[in-house]
Structure formats: C-alpha cells, structure tokens
N, C-alpha and C positions, 0 to 999 in steps of 0.2 A: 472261207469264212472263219474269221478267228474264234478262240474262244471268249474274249468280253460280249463282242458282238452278239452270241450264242446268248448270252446270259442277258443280254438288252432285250433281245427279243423273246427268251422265255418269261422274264419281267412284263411284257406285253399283254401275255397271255393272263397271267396274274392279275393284270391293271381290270382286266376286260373283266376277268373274274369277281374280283370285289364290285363292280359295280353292277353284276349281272347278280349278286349275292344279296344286295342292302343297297341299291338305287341310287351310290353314290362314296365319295369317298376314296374311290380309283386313283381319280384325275390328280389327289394329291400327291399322289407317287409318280407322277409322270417324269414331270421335271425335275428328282430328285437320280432317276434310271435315264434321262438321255445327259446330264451334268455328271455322276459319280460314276455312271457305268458306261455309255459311250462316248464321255469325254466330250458332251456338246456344248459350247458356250454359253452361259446363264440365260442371254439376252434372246441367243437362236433358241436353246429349249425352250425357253417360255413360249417362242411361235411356234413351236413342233406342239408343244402341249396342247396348247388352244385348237391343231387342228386334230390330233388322235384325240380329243375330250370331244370337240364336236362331231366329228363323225362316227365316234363311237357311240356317244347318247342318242343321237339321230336313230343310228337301228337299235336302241333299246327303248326308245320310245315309241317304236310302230307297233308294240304288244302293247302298251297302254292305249293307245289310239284303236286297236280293233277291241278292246274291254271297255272302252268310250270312259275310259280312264282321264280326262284329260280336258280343261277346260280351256277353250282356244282365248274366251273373252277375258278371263283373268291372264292370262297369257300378252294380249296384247298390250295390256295395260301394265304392267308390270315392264314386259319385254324392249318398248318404242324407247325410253330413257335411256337403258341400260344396252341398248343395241348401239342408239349412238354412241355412250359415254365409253366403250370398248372401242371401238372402232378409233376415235378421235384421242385416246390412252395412246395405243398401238402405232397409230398415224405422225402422234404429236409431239406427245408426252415424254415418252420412252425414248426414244429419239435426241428429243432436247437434255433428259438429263445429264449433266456435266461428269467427267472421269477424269481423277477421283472426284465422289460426287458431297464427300464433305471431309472435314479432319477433326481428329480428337486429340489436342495438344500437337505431338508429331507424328503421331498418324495417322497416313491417308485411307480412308477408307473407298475403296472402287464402286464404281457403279455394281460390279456383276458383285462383288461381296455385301453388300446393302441389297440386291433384289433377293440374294437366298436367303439371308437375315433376314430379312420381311417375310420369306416365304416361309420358314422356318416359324417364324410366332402365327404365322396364320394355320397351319398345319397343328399347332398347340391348340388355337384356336378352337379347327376341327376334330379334334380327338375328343376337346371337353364337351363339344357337343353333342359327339356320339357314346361315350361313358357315362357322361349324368343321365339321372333317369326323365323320364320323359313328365312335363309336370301340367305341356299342354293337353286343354280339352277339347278332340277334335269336334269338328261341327258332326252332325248324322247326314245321313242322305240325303233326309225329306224337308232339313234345314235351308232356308232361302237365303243364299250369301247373297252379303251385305258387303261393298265395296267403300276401303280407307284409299281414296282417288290418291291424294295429297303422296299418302304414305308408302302406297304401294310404288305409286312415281319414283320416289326419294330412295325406298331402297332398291328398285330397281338402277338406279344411276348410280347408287352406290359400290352394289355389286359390282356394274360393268366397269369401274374406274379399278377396281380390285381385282378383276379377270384381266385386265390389260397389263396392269402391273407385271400380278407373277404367275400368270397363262394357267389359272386354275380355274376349272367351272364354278364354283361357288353354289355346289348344291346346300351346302350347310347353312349358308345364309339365307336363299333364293326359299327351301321348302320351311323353314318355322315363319318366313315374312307369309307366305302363302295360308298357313292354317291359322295363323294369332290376326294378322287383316285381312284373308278374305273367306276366312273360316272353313277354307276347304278340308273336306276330309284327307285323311294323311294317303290313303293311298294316289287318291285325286292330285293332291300334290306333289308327291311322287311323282305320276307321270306327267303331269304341266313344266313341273320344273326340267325334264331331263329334255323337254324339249325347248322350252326356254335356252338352256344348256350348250345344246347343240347348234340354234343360231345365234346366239349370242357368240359363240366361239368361232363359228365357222366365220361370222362377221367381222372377229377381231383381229382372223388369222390374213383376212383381205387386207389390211392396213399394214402387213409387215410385206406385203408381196413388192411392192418396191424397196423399202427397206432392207432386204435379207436377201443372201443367198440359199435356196432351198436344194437339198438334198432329196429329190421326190422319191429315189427309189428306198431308201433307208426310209422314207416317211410313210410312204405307202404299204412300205411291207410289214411295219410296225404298226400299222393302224387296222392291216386288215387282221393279225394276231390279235390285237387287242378287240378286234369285232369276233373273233370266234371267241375271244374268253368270256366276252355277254352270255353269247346262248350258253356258253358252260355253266356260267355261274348262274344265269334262269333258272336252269334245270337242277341245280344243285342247293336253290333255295329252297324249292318246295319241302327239304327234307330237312333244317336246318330253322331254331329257332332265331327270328330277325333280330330280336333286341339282344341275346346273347351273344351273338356273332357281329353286331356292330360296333359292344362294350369289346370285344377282342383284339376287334383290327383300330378301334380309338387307342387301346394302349400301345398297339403294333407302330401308330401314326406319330405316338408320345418321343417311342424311342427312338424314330425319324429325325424329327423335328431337333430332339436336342442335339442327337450324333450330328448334325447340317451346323448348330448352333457352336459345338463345339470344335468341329474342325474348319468353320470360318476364321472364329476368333483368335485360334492357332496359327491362323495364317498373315495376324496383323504382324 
C-alpha cells in the first residue's frame, strides 16, 4: 500500500469523524479525497461518494433511531421525490451529459471539470450554512408539526437531482427544509435527515451499477474507515461545543471549495 493510498484512507477516517462531530458536513469532502488524493475520476467518485455518505449515515442514524430521534413520517414524505429524482439523476442524467459539456469562446469545458465546479460552489454553499449563525426557531417537543406537503415534496426532489449530480448527501439543505416546513426540532432533524441521507444515497449509488466500473475492495475498505470515524467523532462530540466546531470546519470547507475552484480554472 502506497503512501497517497495511506492518506485516502486516513481522510476516511476524518470524513466519519466530521460527521460523527456535527451530523453532517463529512460527505463534502468525500469527493474532493477519492479525485485529488486517489486520483479517482470525477464521475466514478461521485458514485463512491454516494455510497461511503450512505452507508456511513445509515450506522449513524441507528443512535438517533434508539433516542426515537427520528421521524419516519416526515421522512417519507420528504424522501419518495427525492429517492426517485436521485436515482433517475444517476441512471439518466449524468450519463447523457455531453464531453466537453459546453464552451466559453475557445474553451472547452469537460464534463468532469463542470461537475467539480458545481461541487466546488455547492461546498461554498455549505460552509455559509454552517458559519452563519443560526437564525431558525426550532419547534419544542410538545409542538404538533404541521406538514408544507407541496414544499417538503419540491425540496425533496430538489435535493435528490443535487445528490446525483455531485454524489454529496445534502444534509445542509435536507435538515433547515425539515425545521422551517415541518418544524421539527433540530436534533429530530438531525437524525431524520441522516437517514433520509443514507437511502437517498444508497438508492443513487444503484443507478451507477450498470453505468460504472466499481472498485469494491477500495470502496469497502474506505467506507468501513469512514464507519469507525462516526463512532469516533459521537464520542468526541459530547466534549466539544456543536455550533463552534461547525463554524470551524465551514471555514475548513471555504478553503476546500476555492483551492477545487482554483485549480479547475487553471486547468482551462
């Protein structure tokens, strides 16, 4: 085992971590560590992504699930849109886009450099979401949510067409649609969304199985590092203030997002 390798998989460990730390946030690093550090091709990481994010929220959502953390009914309703519009992303979408997939005077821009660029502003995305302060009012416990059908639909499908893209969970979007329409409390959302997360991913990661050649043992052995670094980072939240460590790893995600944006652009 070489040494990048080495460093792919202790990135694993990390990934598991952030997300076992603050319920989310991980997954945007995924595809950034199997593209810059094991040299995997944009199109194939995004499918690697989608399944190390699902399998890894899966076992971090069975501690929400024994805290009855977790509401299956906002779940489905949110999740039925967004399951398909991932799946049919992944299946259809992604697939059909054209290489190079557009041009700016004379130059070509590729498909794989347009999906990190996308990934890259979404990644920006999520860092503002996790550095602003928080301005929602969660619901309480003894609050009786009240279900936006219409809306929770709409961003559910929205998400899933954004996970198929660029194979990231989309907990930054999935958990504020959950507390602003279906007024769940934040921890409640929290664990709905990581299960949301986790089929949603795991559904979108079926739609590349004809499509791809998969690497099962690189995936698997990366995904169960990335399942130990949940329980690590569990146990290393209890000791660690949530909203200060989210503002940390947002600016962490900032300087991500532009180094992807700048050494794209370099490559026109």
């Amino acid at each position: 085992m070489d040494l990048i390798t080495i460093l792919g998989f202790l990135a694993a460990v990390l990934i598991g971590i952030s997300l076992g730390l603050i319920g989310g946030g991980g997954s945007i690093l995924t595809v950034p560590v199997f593209v810059y550090i094991l040299g995997i091709q944009p199109v194939l990481a995004t499918a690697y992504s989608l399944f190390v994010v699902g399998s890894t929220s899966l076992v971090g959502s069975f501690t929400f699930m024994k805290k009855k953390l977790v509401n299956y009914r906002t779940a489905v309703v949110f999740a039925i849109p967004s399951f398909i519009a991932v799946f049919l992303t992944r299946l259809y979408l992604v697939p059909a886009l054209p290489d190079p997939l557009f041009s700016l005077g004379s130059v070509d821009v590729s498909k794989d450099a347009a999906i990190m660029i996308f990934f890259a502003l979404i990644m920006l995305a999520a860092a503002y979401s996790m550095i602003k302060k928080p301005k929602v009012k969660e619901a309480s416990e003894s609050e009786e949510i009240k279900y936006n059908y219409p809306m929770i639909a709409l961003e559910g499908m929205l998400v899933g067409v954004l996970t198929g893209i660029v194979g990231a969970g989309g907990g930054f979007l999935i958990i504020p649609a959950l507390v602003l329409l279906a007024k769940l409390p934040m921890k409640m959302a929290v664990g709905t969304s990581l299960l949301i997360i986790s089929v949603k991913s795991l559904i979108g990661f079926l739609g590349d199985l004809g499509n791809q050649t998969i690497d099962w043992q690189l995936l698997l052995i990366f995904s169960g590092l990335s399942i130990v670094g949940i329980f690590i980072g569990s146990a290393l939240s209890k000791r660690i203030q949530d909203q200060a460590l989210k503002r940390a790893f947002g600016w962490f995600v900032v300087v991500m997002g532009l180094f992807i944006l700048f050494k794209e652009v370099l490559n026109f």
